[in-house]
C-alpha positions as CSV (number, residue, x, y, z in Angstrom):
1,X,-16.1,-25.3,14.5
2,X,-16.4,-27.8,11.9
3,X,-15.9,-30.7,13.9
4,X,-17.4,-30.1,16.6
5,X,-19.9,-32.8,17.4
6,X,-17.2,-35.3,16.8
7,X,-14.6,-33.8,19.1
8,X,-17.6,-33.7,21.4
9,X,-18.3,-37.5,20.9
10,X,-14.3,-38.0,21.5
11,X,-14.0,-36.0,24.4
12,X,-17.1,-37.7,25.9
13,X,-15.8,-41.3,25.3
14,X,-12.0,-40.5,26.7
15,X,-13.7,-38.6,29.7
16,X,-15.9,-42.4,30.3
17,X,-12.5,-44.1,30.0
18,X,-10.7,-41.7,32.2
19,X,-13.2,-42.2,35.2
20,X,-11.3,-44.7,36.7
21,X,-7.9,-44.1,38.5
22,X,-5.8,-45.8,35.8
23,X,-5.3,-43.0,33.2
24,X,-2.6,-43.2,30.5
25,X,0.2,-41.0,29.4
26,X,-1.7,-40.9,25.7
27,X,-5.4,-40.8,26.7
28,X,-4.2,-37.4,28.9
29,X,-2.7,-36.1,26.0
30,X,-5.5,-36.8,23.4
31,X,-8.1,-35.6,26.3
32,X,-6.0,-32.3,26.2
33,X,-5.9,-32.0,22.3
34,X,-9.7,-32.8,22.3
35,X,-9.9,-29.2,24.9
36,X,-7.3,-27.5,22.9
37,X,-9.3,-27.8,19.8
38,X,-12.8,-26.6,21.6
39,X,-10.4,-24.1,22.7
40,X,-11.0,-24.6,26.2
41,X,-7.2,-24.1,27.3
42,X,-7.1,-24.0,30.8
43,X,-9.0,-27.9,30.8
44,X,-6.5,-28.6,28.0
45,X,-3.2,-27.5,30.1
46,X,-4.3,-29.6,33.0
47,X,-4.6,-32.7,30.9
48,X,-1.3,-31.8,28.6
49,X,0.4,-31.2,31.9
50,X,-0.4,-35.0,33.2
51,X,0.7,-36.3,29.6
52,X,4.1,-34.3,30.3
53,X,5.5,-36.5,33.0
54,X,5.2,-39.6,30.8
55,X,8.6,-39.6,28.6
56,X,6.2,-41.2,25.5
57,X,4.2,-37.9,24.9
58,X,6.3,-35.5,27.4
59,X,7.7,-33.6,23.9
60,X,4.6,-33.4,22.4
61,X,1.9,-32.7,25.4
62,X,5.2,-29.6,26.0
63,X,4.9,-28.5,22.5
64,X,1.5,-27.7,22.5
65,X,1.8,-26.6,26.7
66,X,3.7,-23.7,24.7
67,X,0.9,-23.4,21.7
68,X,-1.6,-23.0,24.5
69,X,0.4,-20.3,26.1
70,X,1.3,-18.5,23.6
71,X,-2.1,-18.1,22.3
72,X,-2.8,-16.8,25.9
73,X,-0.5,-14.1,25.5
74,X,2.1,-15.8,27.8
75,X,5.1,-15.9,25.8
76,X,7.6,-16.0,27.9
77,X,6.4,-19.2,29.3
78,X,5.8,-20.1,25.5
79,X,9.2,-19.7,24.8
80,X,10.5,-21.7,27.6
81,X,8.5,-24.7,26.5
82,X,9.7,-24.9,22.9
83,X,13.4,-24.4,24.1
84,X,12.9,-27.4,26.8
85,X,11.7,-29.3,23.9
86,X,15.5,-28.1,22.0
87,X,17.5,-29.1,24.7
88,X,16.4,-32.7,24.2
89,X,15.7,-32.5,20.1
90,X,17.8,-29.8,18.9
91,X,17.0,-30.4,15.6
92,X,13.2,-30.4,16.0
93,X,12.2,-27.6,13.1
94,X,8.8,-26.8,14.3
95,X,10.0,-26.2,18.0
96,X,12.5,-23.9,16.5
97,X,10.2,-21.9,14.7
98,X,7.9,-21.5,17.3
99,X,11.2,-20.5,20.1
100,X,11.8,-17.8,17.9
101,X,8.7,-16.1,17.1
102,X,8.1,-16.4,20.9
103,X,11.4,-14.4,21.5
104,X,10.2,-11.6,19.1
105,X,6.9,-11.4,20.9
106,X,9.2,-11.7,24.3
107,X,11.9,-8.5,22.7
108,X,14.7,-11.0,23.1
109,X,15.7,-10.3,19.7
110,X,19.0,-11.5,20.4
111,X,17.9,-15.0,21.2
112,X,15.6,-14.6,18.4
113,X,18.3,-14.1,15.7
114,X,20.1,-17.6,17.3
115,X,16.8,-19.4,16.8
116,X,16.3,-18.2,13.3
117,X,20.0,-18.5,12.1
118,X,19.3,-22.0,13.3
119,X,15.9,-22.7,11.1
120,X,17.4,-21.6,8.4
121,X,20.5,-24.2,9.3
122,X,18.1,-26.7,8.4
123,X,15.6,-25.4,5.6
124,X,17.6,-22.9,3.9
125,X,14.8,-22.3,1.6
126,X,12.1,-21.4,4.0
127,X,10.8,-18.3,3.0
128,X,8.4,-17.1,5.5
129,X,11.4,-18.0,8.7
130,X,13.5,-15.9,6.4
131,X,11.5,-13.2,6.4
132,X,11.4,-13.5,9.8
133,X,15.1,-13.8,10.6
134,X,15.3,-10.5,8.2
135,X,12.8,-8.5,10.2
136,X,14.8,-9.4,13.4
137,X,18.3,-8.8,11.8
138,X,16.9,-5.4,10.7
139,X,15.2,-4.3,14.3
140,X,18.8,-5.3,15.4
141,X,20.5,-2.6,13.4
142,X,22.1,-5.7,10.8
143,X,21.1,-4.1,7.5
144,X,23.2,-5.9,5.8
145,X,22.7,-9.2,7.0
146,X,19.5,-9.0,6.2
147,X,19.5,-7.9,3.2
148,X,21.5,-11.1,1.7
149,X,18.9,-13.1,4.0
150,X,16.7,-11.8,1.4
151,X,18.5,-11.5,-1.3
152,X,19.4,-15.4,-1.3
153,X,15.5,-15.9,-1.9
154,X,14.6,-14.3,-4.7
155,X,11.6,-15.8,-5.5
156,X,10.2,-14.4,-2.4
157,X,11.3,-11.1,-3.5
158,X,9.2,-11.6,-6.7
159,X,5.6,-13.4,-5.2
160,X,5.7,-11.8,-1.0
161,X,5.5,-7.4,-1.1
162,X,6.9,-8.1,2.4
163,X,10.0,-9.4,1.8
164,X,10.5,-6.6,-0.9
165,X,9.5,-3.8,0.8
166,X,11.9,-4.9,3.6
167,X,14.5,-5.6,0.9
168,X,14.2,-2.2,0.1
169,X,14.1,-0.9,3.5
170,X,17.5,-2.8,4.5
171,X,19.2,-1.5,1.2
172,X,18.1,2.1,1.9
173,X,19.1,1.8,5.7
174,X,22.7,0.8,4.1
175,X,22.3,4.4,1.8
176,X,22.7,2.0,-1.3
177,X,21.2,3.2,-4.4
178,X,19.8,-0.2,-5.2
179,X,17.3,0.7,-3.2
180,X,15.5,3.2,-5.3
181,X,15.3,0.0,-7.9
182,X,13.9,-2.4,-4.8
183,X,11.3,0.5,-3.8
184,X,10.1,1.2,-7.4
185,X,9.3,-2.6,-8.0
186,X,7.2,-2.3,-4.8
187,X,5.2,0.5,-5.7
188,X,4.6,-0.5,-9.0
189,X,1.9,-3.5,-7.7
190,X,1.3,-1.5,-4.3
191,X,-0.1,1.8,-2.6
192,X,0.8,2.8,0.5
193,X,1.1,6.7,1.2
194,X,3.8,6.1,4.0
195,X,6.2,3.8,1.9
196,X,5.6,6.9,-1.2
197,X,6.8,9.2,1.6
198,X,9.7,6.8,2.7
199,X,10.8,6.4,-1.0
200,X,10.5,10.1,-1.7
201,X,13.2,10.9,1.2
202,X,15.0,8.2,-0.1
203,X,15.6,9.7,-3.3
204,X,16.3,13.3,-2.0
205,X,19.2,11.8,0.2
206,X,20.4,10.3,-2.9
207,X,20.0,13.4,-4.6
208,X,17.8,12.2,-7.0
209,X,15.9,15.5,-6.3
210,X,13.4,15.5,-9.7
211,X,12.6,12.3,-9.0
212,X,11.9,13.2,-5.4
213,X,10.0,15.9,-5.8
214,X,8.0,14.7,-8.5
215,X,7.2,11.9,-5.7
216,X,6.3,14.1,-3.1
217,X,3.7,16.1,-5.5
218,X,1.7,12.7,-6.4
219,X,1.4,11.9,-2.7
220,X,0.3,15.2,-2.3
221,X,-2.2,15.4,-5.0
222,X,-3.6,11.6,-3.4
223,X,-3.3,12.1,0.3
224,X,-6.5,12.9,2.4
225,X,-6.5,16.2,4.5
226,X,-6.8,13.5,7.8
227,X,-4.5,11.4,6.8
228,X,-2.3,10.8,10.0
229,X,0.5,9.0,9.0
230,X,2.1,10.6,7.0
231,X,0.6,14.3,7.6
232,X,-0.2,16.6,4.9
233,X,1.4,19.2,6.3
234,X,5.0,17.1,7.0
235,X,5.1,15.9,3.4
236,X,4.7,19.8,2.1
237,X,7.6,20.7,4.3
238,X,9.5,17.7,2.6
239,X,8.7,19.6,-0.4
240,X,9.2,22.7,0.7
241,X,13.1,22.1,2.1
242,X,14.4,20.0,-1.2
243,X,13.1,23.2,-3.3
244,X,14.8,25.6,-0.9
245,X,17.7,23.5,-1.0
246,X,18.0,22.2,-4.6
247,X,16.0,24.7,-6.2
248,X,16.0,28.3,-4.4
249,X,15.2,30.4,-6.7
250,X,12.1,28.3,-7.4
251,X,9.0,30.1,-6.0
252,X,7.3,26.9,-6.0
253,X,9.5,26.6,-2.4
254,X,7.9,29.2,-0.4
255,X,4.5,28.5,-1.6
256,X,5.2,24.9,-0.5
257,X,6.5,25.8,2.6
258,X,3.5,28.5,3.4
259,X,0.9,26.2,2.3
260,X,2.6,23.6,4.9
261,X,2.5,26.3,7.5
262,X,-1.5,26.5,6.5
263,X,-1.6,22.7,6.8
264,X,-0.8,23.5,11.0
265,X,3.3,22.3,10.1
266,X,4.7,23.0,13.3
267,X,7.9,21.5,13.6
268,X,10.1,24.0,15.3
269,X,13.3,22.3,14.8
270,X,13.1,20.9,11.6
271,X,12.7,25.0,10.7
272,X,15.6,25.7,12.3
273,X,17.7,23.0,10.8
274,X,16.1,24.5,7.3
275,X,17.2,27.8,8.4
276,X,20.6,26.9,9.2
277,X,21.2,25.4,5.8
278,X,23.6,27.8,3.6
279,X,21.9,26.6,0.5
280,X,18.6,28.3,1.5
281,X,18.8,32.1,-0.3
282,X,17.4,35.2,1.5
283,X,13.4,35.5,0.6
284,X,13.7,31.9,1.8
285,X,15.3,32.6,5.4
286,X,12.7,35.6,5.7
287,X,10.1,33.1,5.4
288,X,11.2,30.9,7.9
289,X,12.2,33.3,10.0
290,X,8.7,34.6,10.4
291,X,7.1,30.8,10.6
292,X,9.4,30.8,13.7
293,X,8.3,33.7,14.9
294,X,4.6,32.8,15.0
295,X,5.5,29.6,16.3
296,X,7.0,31.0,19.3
297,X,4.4,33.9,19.7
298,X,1.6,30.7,19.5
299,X,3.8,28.8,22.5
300,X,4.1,32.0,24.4
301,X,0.3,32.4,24.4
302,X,-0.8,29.4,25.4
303,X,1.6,28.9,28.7
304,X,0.0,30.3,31.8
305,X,0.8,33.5,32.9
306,X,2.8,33.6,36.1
307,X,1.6,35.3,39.6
């Protein structure tokens, strides 16, 4: 730590001043912030929490009560502190910021949302508490909210890949086709085989199936054999079923779908919806048929055989 030896110094002469049995509200609190810093919390609550009962530093010495405990994994708590602090400063920006991240660490996303909608009451043009707000509104299933969270800060758009990707994520949640545009601009400055795989289904729902397909054969051609997320084999089969689908009498289908199958795709269902679909022609049920077949003569071997 950079300042060490002078918070050492401090701490030494507050501690000298302290010894005697007249300790202020403000020497507490600056003995707390001088632990805090040397990040020796527990010494630094009990000081804070003596600065507390003194109205002059009570928001303050709570305020950083709730830095302390949040860094300590107890948010909860955390959250309780900064919303004290609200009750008596409702307009205190730094308190809201911190309630609310709190509540996302907590899963309140509801009270999350309120703290947010809030912060953004009074700095409209925050981006980073936008963001925020955004990434609750879309755990919360409010796609479109979030989206014109976004949306109103487009400068964000252009200079964060966070807010864009999530841009893109909130349009494609809402099946909008503005969200192939939103997805492109993303992957145009970065690489990340999972979005690729997310914007590739994105254009095969939106039947954009040349584009899609030409999508799924770069990730292909790029991703790793150990690659976990998404798996070889899964993105194959996302192959395979838009040229059974779109394109049946395109071999390039079943040799998708068997080199899947050699990739250890074992998705059961997912075969059977692809079986199921009436766009599929005949070599192409045949083929699936059998997949299913060895994937039920693998399950029946490996469960124990009954007395």
């Amino acid at each position: 730590m950079k300042n060490l030896p002078l918070l050492l110094c401090c701490l030494s002469g507050l501690l000298v001043s302290c010894a005697g049995l007249g300790v202020s509200a403000e020497e507490s609190y600056s003995l707390g912030m001088a632990y805090y810093e040397l990040g020796r919390y527990e010494e630094a609550e009990k000081w804070l929490n003596r600065a507390k009962s003194r109205d002059r530093t009570k928001s303050a010495s709570e305020y950083n009560l709730g830095r302390i405990a949040f860094e300590r994994g107890r948010f909860g708590e955390a959250a309780e502190l900064f919303e004290n602090i609200l009750k008596k400063d409702p307009y205190n920006v730094m308190a809201l910021k911190a309630a609310a991240y709190s509540r996302i660490k907590t899963g309140d996303l509801e009270k999350a949302e309120a703290l947010y909608s809030r912060v953004l009451d009074l700095v409209p043009q925050d981006a980073d508490e936008g963001y925020n707000y955004a990434l609750v509104l879309y755990a919360l299933g409010k796609y479109e909210k979030a989206e014109e969270v976004l949306g109103g800060r487009r400068f964000a758009l252009v200079e964060n890949g966070d807010s864009l990707l999530l841009y893109a994520r909130s349009q494609a949640a809402q099946h909008k086709i503005e969200a192939i545009d939103s997805f492109d601009k993303w992957l145009k400055t970065n690489s990340d085989p999972k979005v690729s795989f997310e914007y590739a289904g994105l254009l095969e729902k939106l039947e954009h199936y040349a584009r899609a397909i030409d999508q799924y054969r770069q990730i292909i051609n790029v991703l790793p054999p150990e690659n976990e997320d998404p798996k070889i084999q899964d993105v194959r089969f996302a192959a395979a079923r838009l040229l059974l689908t779109a394109d049946s009498e395109n071999p390039e289908g079943l040799e998708e779908l068997n080199a899947a199958r050699a990739a250890g795709f074992s998705g059961a269902a997912a075969l059977e919806e692809l079986l199921a679909d009436e766009r599929v022609n005949t070599a192409g049920r045949e083929a699936i048929r059998k997949i299913l077949g060895e994937l039920s003569s693998d399950k029946a071997a490996d469960e124990p055989e009954s007395e």
